[in-house]
C-alpha positions in Angstrom: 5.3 -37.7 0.8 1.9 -36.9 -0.6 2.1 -33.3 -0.4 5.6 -33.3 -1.9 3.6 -34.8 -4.8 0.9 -33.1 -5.1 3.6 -30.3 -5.4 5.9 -32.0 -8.0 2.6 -32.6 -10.2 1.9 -28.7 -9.7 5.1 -27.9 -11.1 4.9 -29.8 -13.9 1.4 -28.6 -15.2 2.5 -25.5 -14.1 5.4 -25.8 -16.7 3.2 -27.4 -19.3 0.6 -24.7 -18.9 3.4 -22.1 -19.3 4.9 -23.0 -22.2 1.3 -23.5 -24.1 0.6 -19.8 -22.8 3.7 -18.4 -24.7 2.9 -20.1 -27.3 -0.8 -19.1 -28.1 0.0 -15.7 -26.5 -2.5 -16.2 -23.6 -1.6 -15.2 -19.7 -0.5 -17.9 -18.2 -2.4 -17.4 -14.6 -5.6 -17.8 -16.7 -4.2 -20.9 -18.3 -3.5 -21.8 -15.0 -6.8 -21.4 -13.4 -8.7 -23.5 -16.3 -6.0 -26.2 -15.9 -6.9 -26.7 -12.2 -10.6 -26.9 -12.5 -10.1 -29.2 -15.3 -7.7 -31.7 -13.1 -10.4 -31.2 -10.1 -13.3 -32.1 -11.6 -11.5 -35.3 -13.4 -12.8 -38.3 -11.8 -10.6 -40.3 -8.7 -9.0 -37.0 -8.0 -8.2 -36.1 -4.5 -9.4 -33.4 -2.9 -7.1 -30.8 -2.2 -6.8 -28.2 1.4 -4.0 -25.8 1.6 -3.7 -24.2 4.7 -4.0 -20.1 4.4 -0.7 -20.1 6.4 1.7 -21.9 4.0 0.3 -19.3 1.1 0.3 -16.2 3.7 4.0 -17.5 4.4 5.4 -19.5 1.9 4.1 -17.8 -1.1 3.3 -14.2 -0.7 6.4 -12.7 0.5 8.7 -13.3 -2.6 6.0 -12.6 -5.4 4.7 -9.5 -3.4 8.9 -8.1 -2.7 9.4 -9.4 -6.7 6.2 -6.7 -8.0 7.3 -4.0 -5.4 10.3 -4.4 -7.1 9.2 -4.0 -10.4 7.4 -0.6 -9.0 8.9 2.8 -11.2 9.4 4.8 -7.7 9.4 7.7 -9.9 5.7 7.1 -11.5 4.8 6.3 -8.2 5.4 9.6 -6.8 3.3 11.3 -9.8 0.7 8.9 -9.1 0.4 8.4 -5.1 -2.9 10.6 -5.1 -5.1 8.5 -7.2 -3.4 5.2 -6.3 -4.7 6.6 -2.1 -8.1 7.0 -3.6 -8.2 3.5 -4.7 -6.6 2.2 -2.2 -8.8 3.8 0.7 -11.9 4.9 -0.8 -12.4 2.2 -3.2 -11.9 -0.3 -0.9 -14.4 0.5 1.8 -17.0 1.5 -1.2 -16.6 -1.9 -2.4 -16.8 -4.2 0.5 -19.9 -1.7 2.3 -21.5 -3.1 -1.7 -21.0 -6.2 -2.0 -22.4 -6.6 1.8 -25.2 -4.9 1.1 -25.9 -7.1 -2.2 -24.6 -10.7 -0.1 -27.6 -10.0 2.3 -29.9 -9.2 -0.8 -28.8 -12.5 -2.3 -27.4 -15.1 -0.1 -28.6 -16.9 2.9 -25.4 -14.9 5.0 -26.0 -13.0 7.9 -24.8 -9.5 7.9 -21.6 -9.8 9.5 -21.1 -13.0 7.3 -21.6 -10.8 4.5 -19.5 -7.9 5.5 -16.6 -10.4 5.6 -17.8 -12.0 2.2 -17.4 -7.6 1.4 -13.6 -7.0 3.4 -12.1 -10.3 1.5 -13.1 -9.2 -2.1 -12.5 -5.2 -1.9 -9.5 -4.8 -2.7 -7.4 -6.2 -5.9 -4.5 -8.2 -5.8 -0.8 -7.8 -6.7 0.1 -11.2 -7.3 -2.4 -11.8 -10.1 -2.3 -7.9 -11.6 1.5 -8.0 -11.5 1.6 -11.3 -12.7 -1.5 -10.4 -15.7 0.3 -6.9 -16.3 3.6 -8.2 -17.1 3.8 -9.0 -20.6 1.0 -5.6 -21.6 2.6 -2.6 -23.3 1.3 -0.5 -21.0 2.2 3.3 -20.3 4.3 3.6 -17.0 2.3 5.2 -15.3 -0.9 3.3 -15.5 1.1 0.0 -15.4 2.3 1.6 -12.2 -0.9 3.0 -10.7 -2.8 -0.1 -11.4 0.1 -2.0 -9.5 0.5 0.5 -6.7 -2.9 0.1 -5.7 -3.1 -4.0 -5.8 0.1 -3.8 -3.3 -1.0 -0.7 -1.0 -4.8 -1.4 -0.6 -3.6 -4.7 1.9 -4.6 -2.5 4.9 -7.2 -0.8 4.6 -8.8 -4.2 3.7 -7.1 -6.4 6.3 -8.7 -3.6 8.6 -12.1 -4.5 7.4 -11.7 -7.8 7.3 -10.7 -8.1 11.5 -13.6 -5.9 12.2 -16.4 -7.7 10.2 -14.6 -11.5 11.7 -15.1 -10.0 15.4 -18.4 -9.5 14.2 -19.0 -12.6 12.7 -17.4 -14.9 15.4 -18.7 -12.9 18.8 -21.4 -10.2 17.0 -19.7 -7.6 19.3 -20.2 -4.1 18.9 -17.9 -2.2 16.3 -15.5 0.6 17.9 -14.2 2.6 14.6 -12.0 4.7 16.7 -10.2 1.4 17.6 -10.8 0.4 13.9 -9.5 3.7 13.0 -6.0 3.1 15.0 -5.9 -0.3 14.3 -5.4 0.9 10.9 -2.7 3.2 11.5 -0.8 0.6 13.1 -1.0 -1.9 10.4 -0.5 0.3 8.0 2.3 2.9 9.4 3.7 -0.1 11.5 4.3 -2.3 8.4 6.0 0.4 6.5 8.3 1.7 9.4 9.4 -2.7 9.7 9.9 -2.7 6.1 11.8 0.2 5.8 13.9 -0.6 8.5 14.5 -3.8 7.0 15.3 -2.1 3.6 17.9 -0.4 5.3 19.5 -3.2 7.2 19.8 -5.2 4.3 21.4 -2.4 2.1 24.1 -1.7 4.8 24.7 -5.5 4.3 24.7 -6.3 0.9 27.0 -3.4 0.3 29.4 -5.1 2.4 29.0 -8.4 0.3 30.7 -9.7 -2.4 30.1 -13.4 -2.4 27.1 -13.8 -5.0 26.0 -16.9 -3.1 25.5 -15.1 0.2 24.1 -12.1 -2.1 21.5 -14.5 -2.9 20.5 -16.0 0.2 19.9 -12.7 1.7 17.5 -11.7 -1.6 15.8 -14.5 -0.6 15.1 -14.4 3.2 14.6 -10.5 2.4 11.2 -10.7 2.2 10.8 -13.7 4.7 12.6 -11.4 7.1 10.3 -8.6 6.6 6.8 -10.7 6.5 7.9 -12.2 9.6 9.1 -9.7 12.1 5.4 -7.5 11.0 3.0 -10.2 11.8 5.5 -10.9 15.0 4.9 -7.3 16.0 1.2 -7.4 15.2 1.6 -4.6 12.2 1.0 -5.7 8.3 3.4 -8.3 6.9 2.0 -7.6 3.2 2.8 -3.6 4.1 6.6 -4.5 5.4 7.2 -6.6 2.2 6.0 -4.1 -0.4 8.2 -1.0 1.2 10.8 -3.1 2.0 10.4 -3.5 -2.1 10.1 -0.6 -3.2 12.9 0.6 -1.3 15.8 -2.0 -2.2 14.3 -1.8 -5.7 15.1 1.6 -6.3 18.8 1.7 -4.5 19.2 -2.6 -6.1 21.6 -1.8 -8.6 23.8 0.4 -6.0 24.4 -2.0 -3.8 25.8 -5.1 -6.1 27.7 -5.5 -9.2 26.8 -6.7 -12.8 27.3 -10.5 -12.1 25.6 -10.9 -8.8 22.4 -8.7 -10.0 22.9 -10.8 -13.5 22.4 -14.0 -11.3 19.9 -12.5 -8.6 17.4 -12.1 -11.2 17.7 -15.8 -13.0 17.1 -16.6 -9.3 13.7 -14.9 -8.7 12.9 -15.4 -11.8 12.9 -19.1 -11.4 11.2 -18.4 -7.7 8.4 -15.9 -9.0 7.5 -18.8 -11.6 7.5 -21.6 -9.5 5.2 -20.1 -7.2 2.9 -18.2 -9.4 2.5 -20.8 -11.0 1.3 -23.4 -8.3 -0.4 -20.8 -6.8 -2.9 -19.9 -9.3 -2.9 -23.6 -10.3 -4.3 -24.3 -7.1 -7.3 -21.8 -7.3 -8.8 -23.8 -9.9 -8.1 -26.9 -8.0 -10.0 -26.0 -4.9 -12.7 -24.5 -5.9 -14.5 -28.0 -7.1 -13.6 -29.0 -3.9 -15.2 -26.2 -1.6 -18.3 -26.7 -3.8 -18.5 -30.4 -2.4 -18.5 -29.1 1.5 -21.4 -26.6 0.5 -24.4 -27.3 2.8 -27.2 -28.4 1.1 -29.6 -25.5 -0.8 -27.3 -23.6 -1.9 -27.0 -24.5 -5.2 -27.6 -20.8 -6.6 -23.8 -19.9 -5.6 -22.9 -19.3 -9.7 -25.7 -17.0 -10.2 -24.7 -15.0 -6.9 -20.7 -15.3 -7.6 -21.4 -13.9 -11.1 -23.9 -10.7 -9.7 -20.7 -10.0 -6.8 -18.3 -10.1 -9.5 -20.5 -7.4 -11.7 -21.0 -5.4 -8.6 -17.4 -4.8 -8.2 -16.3 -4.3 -11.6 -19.7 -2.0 -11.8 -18.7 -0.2 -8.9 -15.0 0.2 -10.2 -16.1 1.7 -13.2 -18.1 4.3 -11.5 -15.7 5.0 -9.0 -12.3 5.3 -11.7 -13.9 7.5 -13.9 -14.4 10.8 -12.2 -10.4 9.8 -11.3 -9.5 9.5 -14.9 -10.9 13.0 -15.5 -9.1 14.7 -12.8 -6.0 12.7 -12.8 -4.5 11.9 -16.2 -1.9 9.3 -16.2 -1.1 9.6 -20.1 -1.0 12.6 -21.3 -3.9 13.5 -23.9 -5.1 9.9 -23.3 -9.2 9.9 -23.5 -10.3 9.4 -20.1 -12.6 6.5 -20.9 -10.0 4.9 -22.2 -7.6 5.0 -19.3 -11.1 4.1 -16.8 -11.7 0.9 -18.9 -8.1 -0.5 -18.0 -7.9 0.2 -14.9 -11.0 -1.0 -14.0 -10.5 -3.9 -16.1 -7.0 -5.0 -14.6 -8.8 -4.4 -11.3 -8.8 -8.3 -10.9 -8.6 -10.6 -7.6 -6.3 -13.0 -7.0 -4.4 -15.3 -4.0 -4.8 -12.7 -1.3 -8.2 -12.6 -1.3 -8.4 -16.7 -1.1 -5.4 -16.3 1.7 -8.4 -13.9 3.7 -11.2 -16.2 3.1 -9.6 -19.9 3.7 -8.2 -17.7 7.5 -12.0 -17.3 8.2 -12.4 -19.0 12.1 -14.0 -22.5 12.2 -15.9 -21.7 15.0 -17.6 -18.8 16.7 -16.6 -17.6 20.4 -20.0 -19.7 21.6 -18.4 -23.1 20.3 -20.9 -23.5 17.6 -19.8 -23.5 13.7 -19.4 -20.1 12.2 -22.7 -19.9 9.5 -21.8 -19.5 6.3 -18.2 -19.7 6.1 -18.5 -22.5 3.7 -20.5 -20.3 1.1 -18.2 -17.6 2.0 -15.0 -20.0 0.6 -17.1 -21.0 -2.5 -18.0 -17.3 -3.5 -14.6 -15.9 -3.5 -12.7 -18.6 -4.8 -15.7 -18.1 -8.0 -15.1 -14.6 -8.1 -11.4 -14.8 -8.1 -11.3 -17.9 -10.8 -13.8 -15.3 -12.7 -11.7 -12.0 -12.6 -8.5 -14.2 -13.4 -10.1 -16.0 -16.9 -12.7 -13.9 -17.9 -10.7 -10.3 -16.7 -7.3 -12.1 -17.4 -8.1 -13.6 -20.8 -9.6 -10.2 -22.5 -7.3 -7.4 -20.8 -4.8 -7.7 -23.6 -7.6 -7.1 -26.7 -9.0 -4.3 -24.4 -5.6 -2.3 -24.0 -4.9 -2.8 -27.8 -8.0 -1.5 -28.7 -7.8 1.0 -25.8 -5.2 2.6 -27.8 -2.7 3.1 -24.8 -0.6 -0.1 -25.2 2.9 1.4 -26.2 3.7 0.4 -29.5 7.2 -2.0 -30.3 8.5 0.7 -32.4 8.2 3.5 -30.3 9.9 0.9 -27.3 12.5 0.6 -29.5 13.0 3.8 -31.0 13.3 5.3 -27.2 15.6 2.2 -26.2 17.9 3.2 -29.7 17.6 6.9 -28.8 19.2 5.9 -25.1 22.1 4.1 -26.5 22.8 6.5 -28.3 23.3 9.0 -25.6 25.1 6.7 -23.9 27.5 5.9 -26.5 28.2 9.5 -26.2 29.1 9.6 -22.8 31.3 7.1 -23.2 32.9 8.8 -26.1 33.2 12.1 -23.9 34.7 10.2 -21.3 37.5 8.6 -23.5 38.2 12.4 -24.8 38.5 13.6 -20.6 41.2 10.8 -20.7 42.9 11.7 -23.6 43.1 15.6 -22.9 45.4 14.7 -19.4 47.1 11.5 -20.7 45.1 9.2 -18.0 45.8 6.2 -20.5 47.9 4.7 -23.4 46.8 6.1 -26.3 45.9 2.8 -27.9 43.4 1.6 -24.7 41.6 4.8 -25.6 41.6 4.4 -29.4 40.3 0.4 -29.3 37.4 1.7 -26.7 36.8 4.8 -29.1 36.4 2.9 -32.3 33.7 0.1 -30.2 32.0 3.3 -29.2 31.8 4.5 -32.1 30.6 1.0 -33.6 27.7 1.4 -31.5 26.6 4.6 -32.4 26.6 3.7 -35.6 24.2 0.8 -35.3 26.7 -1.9 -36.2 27.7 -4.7 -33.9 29.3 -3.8 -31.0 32.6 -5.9 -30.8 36.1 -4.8 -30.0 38.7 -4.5 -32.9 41.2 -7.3 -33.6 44.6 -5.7 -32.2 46.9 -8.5 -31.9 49.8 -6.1 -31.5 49.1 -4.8 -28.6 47.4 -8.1 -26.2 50.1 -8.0 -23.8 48.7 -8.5 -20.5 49.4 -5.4 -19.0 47.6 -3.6 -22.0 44.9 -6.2 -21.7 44.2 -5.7 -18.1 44.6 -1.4 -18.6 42.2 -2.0 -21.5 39.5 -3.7 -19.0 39.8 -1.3 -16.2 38.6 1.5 -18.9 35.7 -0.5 -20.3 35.0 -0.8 -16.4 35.0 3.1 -16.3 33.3 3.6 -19.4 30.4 1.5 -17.9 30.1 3.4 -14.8 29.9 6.8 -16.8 27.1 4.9 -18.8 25.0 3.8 -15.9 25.0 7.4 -14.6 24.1 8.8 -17.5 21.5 6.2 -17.8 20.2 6.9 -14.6 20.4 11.0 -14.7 18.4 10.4 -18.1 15.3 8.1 -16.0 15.2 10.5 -13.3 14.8 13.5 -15.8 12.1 11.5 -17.0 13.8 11.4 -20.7 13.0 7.7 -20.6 10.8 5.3 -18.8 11.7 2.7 -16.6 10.9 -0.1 -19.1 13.6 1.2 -21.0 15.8 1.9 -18.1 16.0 -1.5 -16.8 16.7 -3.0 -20.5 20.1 -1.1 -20.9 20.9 -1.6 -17.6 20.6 -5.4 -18.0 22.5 -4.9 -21.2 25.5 -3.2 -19.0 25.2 -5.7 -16.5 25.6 -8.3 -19.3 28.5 -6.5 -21.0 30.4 -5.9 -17.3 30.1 -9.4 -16.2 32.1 -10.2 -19.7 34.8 -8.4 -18.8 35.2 -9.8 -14.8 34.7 -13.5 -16.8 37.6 -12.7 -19.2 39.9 -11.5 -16.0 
């Protein structure tokens, strides 16, 4: 009963929090993290331990499958070379660094520290999807910076293993084992998820029943998390393909209502979670702070240097990238470094890692330093999250790179345009071999038209012709007519005429319009 009120409680601050974040315009994770501390160090509050195995399970599969869903497949492919950089290079470059300054600063032994490096190298996708949502940023940098937070889990997991067999039995390091270990995680997770990708295509293209439709959404990325870690690969891996993959072919496999109500239903799901998620960061950090043995009081200090290191170290590192790779065309390459290292931030993965660190090392004995270890990356995540999360809006404004409303608009106006016209070329095809009464055509024609004029898109009053039969003629060609539109819409995203952003509004807007005329049947 306890923990189901320590949840309820979550929730609700959670949805206080939220709705003060929309309000003042401030992320809500950051509001989040604050809002924990500030309940954990009130007086009489209990001290709160989450097991690393209810957020690896519980939490991370649906908000990892919901941003690998989000993913433009299409900027991903222009992108895949810098996002590998980041993803492999940066990641060993930053945990061999913060290692090296752990020893320099902390009391932790070497393969303590090397730990301390595996769990904070690489970024995480919960917190930069989560941070990155609401930004105006370009596609492809909104999808780099993304991409690398989701495909950087192995390469760090890898680490991690190696420098916690270090830690536990100070055994010497194999790297050609690393080095396979590594494949198999990495390769083995993606060959799961896409496998699970295709299994759940074949059956959700064989489902109707928006009910079942959404139970299977939802044990997706259970299903795929699961049967990784079962066969000893990367869970996070299987998720994020698995993703990727359904998020591309999504729209194929269901129609307007079910994907109408599928994304009410994760978007209640992604809240709920993120939200008690990130609460709990800031809760648990006063309390890992209590268990700290006594004389190490200079944690801040040290948490504060780690956290420079690594943003230091991503600046020097994105850079040189920026130069060679532009994301945004005749975008200064400053300015594209400076967001992407700044929405470099840490997040619930990294605190997954660290809480997962063994009690005990193979002699029996407590493992040294695992308490410091706890206290230093919770402070570097609850940094990266306020003081990261709080000024990466201001920076990409005055980066120059945040998209502006107009142009958004202007591009989404542009498309509906275009897809009026379709329509309108459609309803001539029709005409020209007598496919339809005359009239059908001419009340769908004169909507279309509507449209592409900019006035409101409703059908013409025609009481003269609302027999049934007409009626149900009438809906069948809207039906059409939509079809044709979502082609065109999707013809125009893959020749790049329009971004995703843009892609996923009208498609929405379709979705909305079809499920009108099923609900009117």
């Amino acid at each position: 009963m306890r923990a189901v009120g320590t949840v309820l409680v979550l929730v609700v601050l959670a949805t206080v929090v939220a709705t003060g974040a929309r309000r003042w315009r401030i992320p809500a994770p950051s509001l989040l993290v604050i809002a924990g501390l500030v309940v954990a160090l009130i007086p009489g509050t209990p001290p709160l331990h989450i097991a690393p195995q209810a957020i690896a399970l519980i939490v991370l599969p649906p908000l990892l499958y919901a941003s690998a869903e989000e993913m433009s497949l299409r900027d991903l492919k222009i992108v895949w070379r810098p996002v590998t950089v980041l993803a492999l290079g940066l990641v060993l470059a930053s945990a061999v660094a913060v290692g090296f300054l752990a020893v320099a600063l902390t009391p932790l032994t070497a393969p303590m520290a090397l730990v301390l490096g595996s769990v904070l190298a690489s970024t995480d996708p919960v917190a930069v999807t989560a941070l990155g949502r609401r930004l105006a940023l370009p596609g492809r940098v909104q999808t780099m910076v993304q991409a690398e937070s989701l495909f950087n889990d192995a390469t760090s997991l890898v680490l991690f293993k190696v420098a916690v067999g270090l830690a536990v039995a100070s055994s010497a390091v194999s790297w050609p084992k690393a080095g396979g270990e590594f494949f198999l995680l990495a390769g083995g997770g993606s060959v799961i998820g896409a496998a699970v990708a295709g299994v759940v295509a074949l059956i959700r293209a064989r489902t109707a029943d928006p009910v079942l439709e959404t139970v299977i959404a939802l044990v997706t990325p259970y299903a795929a998390y699961v049967l990784a870690e079962g066969a000893h690969t990367s869970g996070v891996t299987a998720v994020v393909v698995a993703g990727v993959v359904l998020g591309r072919s999504g729209y194929r496999l269901t129609d307007a209502r079910i994907r109408l109500q599928l994304q009410a239903v994760y978007s209640v799901v992604v809240f709920l979670l993120e939200s008690v998620v990130f609460a709990i960061i800031g809760l648990e950090l006063p309390t890992m702070v209590r268990d700290l043995p006594a004389g190490s009081g200079a944690w801040p200090l040290q948490a504060l240097a780690l956290a420079a290191m690594l943003i230091g170290l991503r600046v020097l590192w994105v850079w040189p990238l920026s130069k060679v790779v532009k994301p945004v065309e005749g975008a200064a390459s400053w300015r594209v470094a400076a967001v992407v290292t700044w929405a470099g931030t840490r997040g619930v993965m990294p605190l997954a890692a660290a809480l997962s660190i063994p009690l005990l090392a193979d002699d029996g004995r407590a493992l040294p330093g695992r308490a410091l270890v706890l206290v230093l990356t919770t402070a570097v995540v609850v940094f990266t999250l306020v003081v990261q999360g709080l000024t990466l809006a201001p920076l990409v404004n005055r980066s120059g790179l945040a998209l502006e409303p107009r142009d958004t608009a202007h591009e989404q106006e542009r498309a509906r345009q275009r897809l009026a016209r379709a329509g309108l070329d459609y309803l001539d095809q029709l005409a020209d071999i007598d496919a339809a009464p005359e009239a059908a055509l001419e009340r769908l024609r004169l909507a279309l038209d509507a449209r592409l004029r900019h006035s409101l898109a409703q059908d013409p009053q025609d009481h003269t012709t609302s027999d049934a039969p007409f009626l149900h003629i009438y809906q069948q060609l809207r039906r059409e007519v939509i079809a044709v539109q979502g082609t065109e819409l999707q013809a125009m995203y893959d020749t790049h005429q329009i971004s995703d952003t843009t892609r996923r509004q009208l498609q929405h807007d379709l979705d909305l319009e079809e499920s009108g005329i099923s609900g009117s049947r």
